[in-house]
Every structure is written in C-alpha cells, then in structure tokens.
N, C-alpha and C positions, 0 to 999 in steps of 0.2 A: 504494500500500500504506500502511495508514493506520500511523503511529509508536506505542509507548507507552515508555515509560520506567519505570525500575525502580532502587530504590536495593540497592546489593547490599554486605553484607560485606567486607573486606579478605580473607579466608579463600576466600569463591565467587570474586569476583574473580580471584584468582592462578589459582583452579582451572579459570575459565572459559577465562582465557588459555591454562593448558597444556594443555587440550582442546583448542583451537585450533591451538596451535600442531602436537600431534598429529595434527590432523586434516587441519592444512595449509591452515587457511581461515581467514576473518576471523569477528572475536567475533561480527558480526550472524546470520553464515549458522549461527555454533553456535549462538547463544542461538535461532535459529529452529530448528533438528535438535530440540534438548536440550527445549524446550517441547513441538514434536508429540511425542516420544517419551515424557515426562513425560505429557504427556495422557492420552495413548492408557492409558500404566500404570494412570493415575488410573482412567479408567472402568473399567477392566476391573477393577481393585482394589476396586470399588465394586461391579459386578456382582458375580463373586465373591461377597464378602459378603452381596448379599442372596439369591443363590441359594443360597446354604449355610444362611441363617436361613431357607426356605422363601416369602420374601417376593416373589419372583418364578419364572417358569417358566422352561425352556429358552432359547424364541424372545426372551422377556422380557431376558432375561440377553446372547443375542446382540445386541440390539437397543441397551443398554445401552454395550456394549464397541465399540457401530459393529463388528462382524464379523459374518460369517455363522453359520449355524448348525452349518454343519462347523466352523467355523475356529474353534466357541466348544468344540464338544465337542476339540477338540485341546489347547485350554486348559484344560478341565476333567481332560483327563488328564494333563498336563502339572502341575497343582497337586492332583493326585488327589483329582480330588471325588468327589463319588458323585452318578453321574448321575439325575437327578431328571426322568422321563419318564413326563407320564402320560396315558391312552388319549386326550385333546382333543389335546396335542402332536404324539401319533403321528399319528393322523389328518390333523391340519396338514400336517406334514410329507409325509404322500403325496399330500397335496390340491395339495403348490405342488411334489411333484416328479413329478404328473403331467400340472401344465401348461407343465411343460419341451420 
C-alpha cells in the first residue's frame, strides 16, 4: 500500500486523535475511514451541483457519485432535488433493466 503524508493542524490533529480514540483504532485506519468517506461526500457534493445547474443527467450524476442509479435517486430525495428525467434517461433505464 503505497504511503503519502500530510501536514495537519494542531486543531485536526487533537481531532483526528479523538476520532480515534472513539473509534477504538489507530490514526492510520481513521485517517483511511475519514478520507473514503470524505471522498465519497466530495463526489456526490459535486454531482449534486451539476445536476441541479442542469449540467449533467441522471445516469450522469450516478456515475459521478460512483453509485447507482437507484442509490442516486435516494440521494436526490434525501437532499430534495427535483428529479430531472428525460425521455433518453427513461428509455436507458428500461434498456439496462431489461437486460437484467
């Protein structure tokens, strides 16, 4: 597993530790938790926004967040979007769920 290093704060620092210490693990296994989770927020925080400026579609937006496209419309209701579906989507959608 390749290393990188990071200069952190006095303030994240303490904070990462008592995440840690909460969590009952060592700082490595948090700082790896806390980054995929951090991630994951990012993209989808980033879909989101371009699906709400009409910049991208649906599957666009799932694809974006790495989820599906159930698991984005959950999201979408979750941060109350307005779901943005239009007849190429639709048809997508029955084209790959009827080769299930």
């Amino acid at each position: 597993m390749p290393s990188v290093s990071v200069r952190l704060p006095d303030e994240e620092k303490t904070e990462l530790e008592a995440v840690a210490d909460l969590l009952e693990e060592d700082r490595s296994t948090t700082i790896r938790k806390a980054l995929r989770e951090g991630l994951s927020e990012l993209r989808i925080r980033v879909a989101v926004e371009q699906y709400q400026s009409g910049e991208v579609a649906l599957a666009e937006a799932a694809r974006l967040s790495n989820v599906t496209v159930g698991e984005w419309l959950e999201i979408a209701r979750e941060r109350n979007l307005t779901v943005q579906l239009s007849r190429e989507d639709l048809e997508n959608e029955v084209d790959a769920a009827m080769e299930l």
